[in-house]
N, C-alpha and C positions, 0 to 999 in steps of 0.2 A: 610762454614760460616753459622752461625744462620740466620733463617730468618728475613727481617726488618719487621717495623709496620705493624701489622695486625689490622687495624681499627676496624674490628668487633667482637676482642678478648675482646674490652673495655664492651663490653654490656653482662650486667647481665643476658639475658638469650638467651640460644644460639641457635636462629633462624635458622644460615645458613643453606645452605644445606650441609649432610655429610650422610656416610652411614657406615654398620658394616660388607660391603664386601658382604652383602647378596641382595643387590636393588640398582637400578641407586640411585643415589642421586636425592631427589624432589626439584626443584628450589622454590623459596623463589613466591610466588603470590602475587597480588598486596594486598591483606590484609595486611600480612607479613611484607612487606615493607615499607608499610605508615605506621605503628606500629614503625618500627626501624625508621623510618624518624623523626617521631613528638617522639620517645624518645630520640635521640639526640639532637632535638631543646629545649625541654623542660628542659634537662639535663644540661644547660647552664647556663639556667633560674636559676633550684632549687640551684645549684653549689654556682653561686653570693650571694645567699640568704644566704645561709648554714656558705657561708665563705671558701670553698673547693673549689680546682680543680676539674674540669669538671669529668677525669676517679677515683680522689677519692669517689665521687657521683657516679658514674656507679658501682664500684665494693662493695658500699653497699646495706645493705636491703634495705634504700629506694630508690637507683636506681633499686634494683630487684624490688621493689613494683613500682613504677613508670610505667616499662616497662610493667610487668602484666597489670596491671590496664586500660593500651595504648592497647597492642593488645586486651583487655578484649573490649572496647570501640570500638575499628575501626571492630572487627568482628559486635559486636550489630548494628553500625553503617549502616554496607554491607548486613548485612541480611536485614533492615529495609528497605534499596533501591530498594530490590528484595521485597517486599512485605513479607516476612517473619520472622520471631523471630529466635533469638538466642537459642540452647538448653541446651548450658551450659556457663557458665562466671567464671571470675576470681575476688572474691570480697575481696576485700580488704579497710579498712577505706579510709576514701578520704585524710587525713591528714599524712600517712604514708609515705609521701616521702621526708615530711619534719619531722615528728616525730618518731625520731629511738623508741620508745616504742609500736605504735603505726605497724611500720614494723616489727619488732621482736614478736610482738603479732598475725600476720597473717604469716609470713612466716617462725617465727620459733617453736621450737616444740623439745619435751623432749621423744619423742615414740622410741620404739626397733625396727629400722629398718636391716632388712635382704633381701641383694640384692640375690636374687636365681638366675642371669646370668651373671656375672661380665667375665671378660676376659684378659689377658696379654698375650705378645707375644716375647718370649726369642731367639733372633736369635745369634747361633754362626755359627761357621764354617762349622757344619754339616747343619745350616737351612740359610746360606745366599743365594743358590740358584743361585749361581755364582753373588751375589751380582744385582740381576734386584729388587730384592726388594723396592732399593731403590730408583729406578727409579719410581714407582707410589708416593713418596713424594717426590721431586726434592727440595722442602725445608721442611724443620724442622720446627714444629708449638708449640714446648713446649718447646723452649728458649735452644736449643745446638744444635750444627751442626752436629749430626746424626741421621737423621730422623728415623732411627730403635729404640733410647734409648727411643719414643715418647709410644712404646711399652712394655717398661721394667717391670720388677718386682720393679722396684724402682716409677717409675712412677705410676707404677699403686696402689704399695700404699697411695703413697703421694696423692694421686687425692683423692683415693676411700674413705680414709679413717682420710686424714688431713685439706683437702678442700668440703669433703661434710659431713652428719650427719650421714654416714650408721654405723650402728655397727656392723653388723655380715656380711659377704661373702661367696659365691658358685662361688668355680675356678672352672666353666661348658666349657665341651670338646668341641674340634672343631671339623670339619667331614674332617679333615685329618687324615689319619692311618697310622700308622708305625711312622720310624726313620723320616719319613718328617715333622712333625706334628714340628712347633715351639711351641707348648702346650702339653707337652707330662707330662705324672703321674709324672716324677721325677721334671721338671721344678715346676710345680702344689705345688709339695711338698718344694720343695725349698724356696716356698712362703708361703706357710703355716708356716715352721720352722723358718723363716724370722720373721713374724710377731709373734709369740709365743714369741719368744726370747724377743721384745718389751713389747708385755700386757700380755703374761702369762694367758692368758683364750681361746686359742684355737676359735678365730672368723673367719677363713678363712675354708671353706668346701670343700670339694673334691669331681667329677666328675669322676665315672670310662666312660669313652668314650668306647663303643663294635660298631662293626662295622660285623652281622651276616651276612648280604648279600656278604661277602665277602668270599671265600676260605672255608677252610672246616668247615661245623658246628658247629662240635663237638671240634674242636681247639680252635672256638670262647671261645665256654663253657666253656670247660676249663680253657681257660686265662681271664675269667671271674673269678673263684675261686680263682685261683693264685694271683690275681690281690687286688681282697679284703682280701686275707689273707696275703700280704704281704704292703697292702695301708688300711688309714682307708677311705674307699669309701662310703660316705654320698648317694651315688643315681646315677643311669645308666645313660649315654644320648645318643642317637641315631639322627640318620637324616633319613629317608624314601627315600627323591629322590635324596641325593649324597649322597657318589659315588655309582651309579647303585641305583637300582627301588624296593624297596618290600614295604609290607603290615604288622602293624602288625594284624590284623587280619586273613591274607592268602587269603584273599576273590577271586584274583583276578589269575588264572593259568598263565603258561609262566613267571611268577617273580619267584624268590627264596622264596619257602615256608619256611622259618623262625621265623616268625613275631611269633607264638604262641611258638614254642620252646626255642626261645628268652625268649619272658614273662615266662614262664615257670622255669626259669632258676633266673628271676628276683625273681620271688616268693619264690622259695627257698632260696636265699642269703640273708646275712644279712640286705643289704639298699635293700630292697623291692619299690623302688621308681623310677620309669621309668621315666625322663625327654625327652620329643621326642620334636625338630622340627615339626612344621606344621603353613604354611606361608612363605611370604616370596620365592616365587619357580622359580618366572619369570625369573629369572635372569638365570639360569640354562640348558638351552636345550628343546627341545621340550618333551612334557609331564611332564615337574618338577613340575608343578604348579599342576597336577594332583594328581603327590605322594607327596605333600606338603600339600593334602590337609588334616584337621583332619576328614574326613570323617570314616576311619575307627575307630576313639576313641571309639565311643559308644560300639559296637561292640566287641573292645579288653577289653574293663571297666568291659564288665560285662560276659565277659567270663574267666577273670581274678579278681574276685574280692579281693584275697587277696592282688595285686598291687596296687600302691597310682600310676596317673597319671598327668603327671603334665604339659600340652602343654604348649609349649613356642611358645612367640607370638598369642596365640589365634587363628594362621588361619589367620589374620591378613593382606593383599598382599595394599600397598600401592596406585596400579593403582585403588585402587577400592575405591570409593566415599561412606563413609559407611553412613546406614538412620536407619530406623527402618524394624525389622526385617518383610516380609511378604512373601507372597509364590512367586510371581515372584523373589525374591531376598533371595531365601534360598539358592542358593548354591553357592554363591559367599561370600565373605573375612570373616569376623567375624561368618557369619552367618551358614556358613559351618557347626560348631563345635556344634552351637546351635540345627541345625538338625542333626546333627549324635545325639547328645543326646537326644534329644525327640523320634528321633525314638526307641531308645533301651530303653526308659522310665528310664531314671535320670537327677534325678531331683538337687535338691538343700542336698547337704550331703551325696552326694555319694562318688565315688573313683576315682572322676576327678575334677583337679582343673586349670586354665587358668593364666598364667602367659602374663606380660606386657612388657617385654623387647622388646627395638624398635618400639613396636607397640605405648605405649605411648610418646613415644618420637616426632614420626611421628601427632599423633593425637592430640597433646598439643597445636600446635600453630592452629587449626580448633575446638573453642571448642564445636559447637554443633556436628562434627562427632567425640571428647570425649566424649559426652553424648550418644552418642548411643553408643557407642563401650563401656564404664563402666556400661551402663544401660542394655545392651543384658546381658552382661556376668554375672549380679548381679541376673537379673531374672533371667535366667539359674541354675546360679550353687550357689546363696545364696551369703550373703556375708563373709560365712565362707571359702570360695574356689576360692577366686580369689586371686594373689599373685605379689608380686613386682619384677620387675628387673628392669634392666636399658640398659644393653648391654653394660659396659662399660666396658672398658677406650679409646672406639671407639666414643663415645661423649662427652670424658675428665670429668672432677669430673662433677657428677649426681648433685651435689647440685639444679641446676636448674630447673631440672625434680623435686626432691624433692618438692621444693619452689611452685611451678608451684601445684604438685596434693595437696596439703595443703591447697591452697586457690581456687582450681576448686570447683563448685557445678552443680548440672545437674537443670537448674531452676526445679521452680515448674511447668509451664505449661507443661514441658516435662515430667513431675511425674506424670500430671494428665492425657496426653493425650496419654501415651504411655506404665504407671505402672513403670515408672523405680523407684527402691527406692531414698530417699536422700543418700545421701553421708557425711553420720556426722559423726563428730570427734569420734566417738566409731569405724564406720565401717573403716576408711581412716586409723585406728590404728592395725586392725585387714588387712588388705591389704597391709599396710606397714611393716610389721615383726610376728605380731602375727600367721597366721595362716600358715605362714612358720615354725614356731617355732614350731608349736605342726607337720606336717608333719616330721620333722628332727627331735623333740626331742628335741631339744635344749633348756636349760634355757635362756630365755633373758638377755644379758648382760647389763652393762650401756652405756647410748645411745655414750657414746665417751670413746676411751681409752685413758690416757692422756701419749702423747708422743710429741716428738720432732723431726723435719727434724734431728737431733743430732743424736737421736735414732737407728731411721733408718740406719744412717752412719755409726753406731759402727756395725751394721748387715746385709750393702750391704751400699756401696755408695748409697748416694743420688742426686738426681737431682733435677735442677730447676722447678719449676711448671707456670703455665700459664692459664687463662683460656679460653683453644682454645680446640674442636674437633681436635680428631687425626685419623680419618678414612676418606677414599677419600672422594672429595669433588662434586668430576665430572665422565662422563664416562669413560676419557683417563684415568684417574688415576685409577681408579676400574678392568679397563680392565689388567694395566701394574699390579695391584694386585694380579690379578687371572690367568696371567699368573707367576707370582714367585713362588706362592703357593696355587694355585686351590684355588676355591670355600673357602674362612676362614669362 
C-alpha cells in the first residue's frame, strides 16, 4: 500500500535528510529546523491571509519564497550569535510571499537549463536482485505502492522535466558494470526515445559508463568504440575508487595503470569528454576517499589537453565543513581540486570544468559554506566552467535546488574579503545551461517542452508525482541499498 502523510513533502524546499547512495544522509541541524519550524507557523499565518489552505501556500512560489527567506534569516541569525556574518543569503523581496509577482520575479526565470547528472533506475527481473531492493524503501514516497516505480523512467521524467524548469538532460552512468547495472545504455535509451517521441528535439543525453580498471584493457577500448558507434554517447563517465582503485593520471604503482590509456581513447572518440566521480568516497572502504579524490585532475588535464573534464561533485565529501580555501586546508573537500589545479597551473579557461551535483544540494541549506564552495570554484576555474547538476531523481524534481541557486548571492563582504566574484544573473545563466551547452554542442532549446502527464502515457505509462526525495533517508536504508545493488 502507498505511503500515508508525509508532513514534510508539504514544504516547498526539501530540507530533509536524503542521500544519492553515495553518503550517510546529513541530519537536518538546528538551523535547519528552526527554518522548517517558523515556516510552518508562518505558513498558516500567510494561508488565512491569502484565502488558501495551508499546503496550497506551501506548494507555491510564495511558500517557496517564504521558506527561502526563513532559512536565509535563521542562518544570518546563528552566525550573528557566534559573532560571525553570514557569507551567502537568499534574497528575495520582503512582499513575495504574499505577492505572487513579486515570487515569480525572484524565483522564476526563463534560462536554458541543462542538468549534466540526472539519473533513473529501471528495475525488472534481471535487476530486482531477488527483490531486497525493496527492502531499503519499506514505503513508497511518490504516491504508489512500489517503491521501485519511485525510480522509473516515468518518474523521472515527470519530476525532471514537468515539475521543475530543466530543459535539456545527461542520463550519467552509475559505477555498476555489466548485466547488473539497473542503468544500463539500453535503459538510458529507452528514455531518450521516450522523450523524443514527446518534444521531438532530442533533450535527454547519453552517458557511455567504461569501467578500465576492470578485466582486460583493450576489451575495455574496444567496447568503448562499439559502444559509440552503435549509441549516440554525448561523454564518458568513470568512478576512480569503485569498484577497485586506479588513477587517471597513473601516478600511483600497484593500481591498474589505465588512467592515461583510458584518456587516450577518450581523445580519439567522438565525445571527447570525460565525466569522472571525485567526492563523495567515505562511504566506500578504506582508502575511497583517497581515489575520490580529484587530485589527479590537474595532472590528467594537461597531459591530456584535447579532453574536456568535467568533475562531478567538485571533490566535494560532506563530512568536511567547507571555509575559505588556505594551506592548512588544501587538501580536504572542495579544495582538493583547487590544488591539483594550481599546481599543474590552470587556470580559469582551461580543460576542466566543476560540476555541482549533490554537492549543491548538500550546501544550500548552509549558505555561507555555498559561498565558499561557489566562490572557490569561480576563482579557480572562471565562470565559464563551473556547470549544473542536481543528482536527481534521488532528490525528486530539482525545482527546488533550482529556486534556491536563483535567489543565492555570496554577500558582498565575502567578495571583498575573500575575491569571490558576485553571482549575477549573467553568470547564474551561464552555470545553469549555458556553458554545458557549448561543452556538448548543443543548441539551447526552449526553457519548457510543452507536454502533458497524457503525453507521457501514450509513450510509457505515467505515474503519479509528489514532492518528496526518493533516495534513503537514513543509514539502515542506505545500507539495505548497497547491499541490493552495490555502491549506485
Amino acid at each position: 500500500m502507498a505511503a500515508g502523510p508525509d508532513p514534510d513533502s508539504e514544504l516547498p524546499i526539501k530540507l530533509n535528510p536524503c542521500s544519492n547512495g553515495e553518503y550517510l544522509p546529513q541530519p537536518l541541524g538546528t538551523v535547519e529546523r528552526e527554518a522548517i519550524r517558523r515556516t510552518r507557523e508562518q505558513a498558516s499565518t500567510y494561508a488565512r491571509r491569502l484565502n488558501v489552505d495551508r499546503r496550497s501556500f506551501l506548494r507555491s512560489m510564495g511558500g517557496a519564497a517564504l521558506m527561502l527567506a526563513t532559512l536565509s534569516a535563521c542562518h544570518g541569525e546563528s552566525r550573528a550569535a557566534k559573532g560571525k556574518s553570514a557569507g551567502g543569503q537568499y534574497r528575495l523581496p520582503r512582499e513575495s510571499p504574499t505577492e505572487p509577482g513579486a515570487a515569480a520575479g525572484a524565483l522564476g526565470g526563463n534560462e536554458f537549463i541543462l542538468d549534466v547528472q540526472t539519473h533513473f533506475l529501471e528495475h525488472d527481473a534481471t535487476h530486482q536482485a531477488g527483490g531486497s531492493f525493496a527492502t531499503a524503501f519499506p514505503q513508497a514516497r511518490c504516491n504508489t505502492a512500489d517503491p521501485l516505480s519511485c525510480f522509473s523512467i516515468e518518474q523521472y521524467l515527470d519530476e525532471l522535466f514537468l515539475l521543475s524548469d530543466t530543459s535539456m538532460a545527461v542520463i550519467s552512468a552509475v559505477p555498476i558494470p555489466g548485466d547488473a547495472s539497473p542503468l544500463s545504455i539500453d535503459q538510458m535509451e529507452k528514455a531518450r526515445r521516450t522523450f523524443d517521441a514527446v518534444c521531438h528535439d532530442e533533450r535527454l543525453l547519453l552517458h557511455g559508463g567504461a569501467f578500465p580498471q576492470l578485466g582486460d584493457l583493450q576489451t575495455t577500448l574496444d567496447g568503448m568504440l562499439a559502444l559509440q558507434t552503435e549509441h549516440p554517447i554525448a561523454a564518458w563517465k568513470v568512478y576512480t575508487h569503485i569498484p577497485g582503485r586506479w588513477w587517471l593520471d597513473d601516478h600511483e604503482a600497484g593500481v591498474p595503470q589505465v588512467g592515461n590509456a583510458f584518456l587516450d581513447e577518450v581523445g580519439k572518440s567522438r565525445s571527447k569528454i570525460c565525466c569522472v566521480h571525485k567526492g563523495f568516497g567515505s562511504l566506500f572502504g578504506a582508502g575511497a576517499v583517497e581515489y575520490a579524490s580529484p587530485v589527479d585532475i590537474g595532472p590528467a588535464a594537461t597531459a591530456h589537453p584535447s579532453v574536456t573534464f568535467v568533475v562531478y561533485h567538485s571533490g566535494y565529501e560532506p563530512e568536511i565543513v567547507e571555509g575559505p580555501y588556505t594551506d592548512a586546508t588544501a587538501n580536504q573537500g572542495v579544495n582538493r581540486l583547487v590544488t591539483s589545479l594550481r599546481r599543474s597551473g590552470i587556470g580559469p579557461g582551461g580543460n576542466v570544468y566543476a560540476e555541482l551535483g549533490s554537492t549543491w544540494r548538500n550546501v544550500m541549506r548552509d549558505p555561507t559554506q555555498a559561498a565558499h564552495v561557489l566562490g572557490k570554484l569561480l576563482q579557480a576555474l572562471g565562470p565559464d566552467h563551473v556547470v549544473w547538476g542536481t543528482d536527481s531523481i534521488w532528490y525528486g524534481a530539482p525545482q527546488d535546488q533550482i529556486q534556491a541557486f536563483r535567489t543565492f548571492e555570496i554577500t558582498p563582504e565575502y567578495q571583498e574579503r575573500f575575491g569571490y566574484p558576485a553571482l549575477t544573473p549573467d553568470v547564474k545563466r551561464k552555470i545553469l545551461g549555458l556553458n554545458s551547452a557549448r561543452i556538448y554542442g548543443v543548441r539551447p532549446v526552449p526553457p519548457s517542452c510543452k507536454f502533458t502527464a497524457a503525453d507521457i502515457q501514450r509513450a510509457r505509462a505515467a505515474l503519479p508525482v509528489s514532492n518528496r526525495t526518493h533516495g534513503p533517508t537514513n543509514a539502515a536504508e542506505l545500507r539495505a541499498l548497497i547491499r541490493a545493488h552495490g555502491p549506485v
